[in-house]
Each structure stands twice: as structure tokens, then as C-alpha cells.
C-alpha positions in Angstrom: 27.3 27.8 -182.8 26.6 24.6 -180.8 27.2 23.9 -177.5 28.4 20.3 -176.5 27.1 18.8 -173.3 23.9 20.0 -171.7 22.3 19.8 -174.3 23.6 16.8 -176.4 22.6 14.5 -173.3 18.9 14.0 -172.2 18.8 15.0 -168.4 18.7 11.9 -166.3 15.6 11.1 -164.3 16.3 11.4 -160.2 12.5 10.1 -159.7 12.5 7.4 -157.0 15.2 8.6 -154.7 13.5 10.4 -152.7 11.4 7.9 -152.1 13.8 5.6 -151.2 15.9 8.0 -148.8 12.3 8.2 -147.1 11.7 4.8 -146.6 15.3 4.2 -145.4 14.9 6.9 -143.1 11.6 5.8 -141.3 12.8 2.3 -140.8 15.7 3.7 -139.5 13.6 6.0 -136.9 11.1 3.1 -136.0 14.1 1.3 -134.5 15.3 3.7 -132.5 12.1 4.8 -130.9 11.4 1.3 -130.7 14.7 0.7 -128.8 13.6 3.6 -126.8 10.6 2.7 -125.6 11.5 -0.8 -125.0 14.4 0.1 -122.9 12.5 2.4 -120.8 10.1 -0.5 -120.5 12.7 -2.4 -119.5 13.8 -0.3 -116.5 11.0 0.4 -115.2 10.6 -3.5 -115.0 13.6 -3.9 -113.6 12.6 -1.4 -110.7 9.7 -3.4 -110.2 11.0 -6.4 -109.9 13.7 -4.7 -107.5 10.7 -3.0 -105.4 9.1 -6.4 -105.0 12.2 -8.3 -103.7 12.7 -5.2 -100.8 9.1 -5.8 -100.4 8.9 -9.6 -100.1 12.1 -9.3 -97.6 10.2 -6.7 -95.4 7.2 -9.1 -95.4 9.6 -12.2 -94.8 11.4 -9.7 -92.1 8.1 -9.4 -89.8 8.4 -12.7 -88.8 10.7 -12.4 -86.2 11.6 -14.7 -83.5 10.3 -13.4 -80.3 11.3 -15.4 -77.4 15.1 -14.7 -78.5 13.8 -10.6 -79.3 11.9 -10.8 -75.9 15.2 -11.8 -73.7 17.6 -9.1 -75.9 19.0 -11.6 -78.1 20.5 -10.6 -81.5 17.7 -9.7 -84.0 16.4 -13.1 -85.6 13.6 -14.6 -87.9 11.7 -17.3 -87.9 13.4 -19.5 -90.7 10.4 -21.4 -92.0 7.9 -18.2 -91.0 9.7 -15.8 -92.7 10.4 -17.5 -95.8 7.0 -18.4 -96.2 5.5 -14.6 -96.2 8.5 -13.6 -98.6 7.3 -16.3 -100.9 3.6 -15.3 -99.8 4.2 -11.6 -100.9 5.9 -12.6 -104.3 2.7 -15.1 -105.2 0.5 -12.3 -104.7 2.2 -10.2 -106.8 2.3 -12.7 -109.7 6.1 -13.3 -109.3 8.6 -15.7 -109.2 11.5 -15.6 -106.7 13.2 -17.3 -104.4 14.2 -16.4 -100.6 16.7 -17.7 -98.8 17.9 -16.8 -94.5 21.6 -16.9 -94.2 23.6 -15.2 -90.9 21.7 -17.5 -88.6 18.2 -16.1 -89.0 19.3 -12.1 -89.1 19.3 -11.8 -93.2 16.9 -12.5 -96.0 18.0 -12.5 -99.6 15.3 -12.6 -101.8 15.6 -12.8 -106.1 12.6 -12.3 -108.3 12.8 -12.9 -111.9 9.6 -11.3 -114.4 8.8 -10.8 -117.6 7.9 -7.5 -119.5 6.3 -7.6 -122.9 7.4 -5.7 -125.6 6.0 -2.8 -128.0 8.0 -3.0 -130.9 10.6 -5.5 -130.7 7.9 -7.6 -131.1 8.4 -6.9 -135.3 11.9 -8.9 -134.9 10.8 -11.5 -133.2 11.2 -10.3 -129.5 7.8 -10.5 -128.1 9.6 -10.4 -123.8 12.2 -9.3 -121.8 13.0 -11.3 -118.7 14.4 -9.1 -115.4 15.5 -9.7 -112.5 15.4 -8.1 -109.2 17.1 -8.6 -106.1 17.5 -7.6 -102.1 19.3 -8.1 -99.2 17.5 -7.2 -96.0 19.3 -7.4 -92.1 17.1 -7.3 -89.5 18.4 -4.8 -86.4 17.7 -3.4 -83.3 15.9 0.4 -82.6 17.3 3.0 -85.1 20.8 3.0 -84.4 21.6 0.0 -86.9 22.9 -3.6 -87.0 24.3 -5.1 -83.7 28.1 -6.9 -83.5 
């Protein structure tokens, strides 16, 4: 008695798939950690740049125009003053940004733009990340908030 198939055909040889389900599999898991840590990079730039801009505005903030705050006059800055201890702050910092003073002296709008290097995007070619940040600050009176 003979028996026709499993033993009429030679087995066939699964060497090398593994292998290749491995490697498919680790490049696979490299880009999402690196996607991961890149994007959390990211943020945390982003919160940075963020942070600096409230800070640069505080700093622009200070310089208040005190013979109009003396006599109970709205709230104002010193236009020229203000935006130079913004830009002052953002220098030292090793940013760039820009500040501006719009509602006649009472608000500062500073934007900082940085760069973040990356871990490993930098194997595709994406060595940085550019962020930007951004605040508004209003200057007011005591604690109770902005005047009309």
C-alpha cells in the first residue's frame, strides 16, 4: 500500500521567513517609537517656546508708563521700553520672536519661533522641527482685572 501525497512531495523549506517577519517588524517598531519620542519632543518645544513668549510679555509688561499710572490713567506701556525688554528677554534666551503693542500701549503680543532637533527622524532626512509660540498679555489695574 502507498500513500500519495506527503510523502511523494519533498517538504518545502520555511527557512528565512522568520527572519524576514523580524526585520519587517523592527523597522516597523523603530518608527513608531521614533514618532513617539519625536512628538513628545515636539510638545515640549512647543511649551517652551509658549512659556518664553508669556515670559518676554511679562518682561515687556514691566515697563509701564508712569506719569499716566501715577495720575490713575488707564494701564499703559512704554511703546519703545517695553518692546525692547520683550526682545531683551527672547535674545537671552536664544530665541527669535517678535513683539508688537497694539490697544494704545495696554497689550503686548509677542510670537517666538525655535527649533528642536530630532532623535530619530533624523534617519529620513528630518534632522529639526520648527515651533512656534505665542502670547497676548493686557496690562490692568490691582487684582480685580482689566479696566473699560
Amino acid at each position: 500500500m502507498t500513500t500519495v501525497g506527503a510523502l511523494s512531495h519533498p517538504p518545502r523549506s520555511d527557512s528565512g521567513s522568520v527572519t524576514l517577519f523580524l526585520v519587517i517588524s523592527v523597522v516597523g517598531l523603530l518608527a513608531l517609537v521614533g514618532l513617539v519620542v519625536d512628538g513628545g519632543a515636539k510638545v515640549r518645544a512647543v511649551q517652551r517656546a509658549d512659556t518664553l513668549a508669556a515670559e518676554a510679555g511679562r518682561a515687556g509688561g514691566q515697563a509701564i508708563n508712569v506719569p499716566a499710572a501715577i495720575t490713575g490713567d488707564a494701564p499703559t506701556v512704554h511703546a519703545r521700553a517695553a518692546v525692547a525688554a520683550a526682545q531683551d528677554y527672547l535674545i537671552r534666551n536664544g530665541v527669535n520672536g517678535t513683539v508688537n503693542v497694539t490697544d494704545a500701549g495696554r497689550t503686548l503680543i509677542v510670537t517666538v519661533t525655535s527649533t528642536t532637533e530630532t532623535i530619530f527622524l533624523g534617519i529620513i532626512g528630518i534632522n529639526s522641527m520648527t515651533v512656534h509660540g505665542h502670547a497676548q498679555v493686557t496690562l490692568v489695574r490691582g487684582v480685580t482685572g482689566a479696566d473699560t
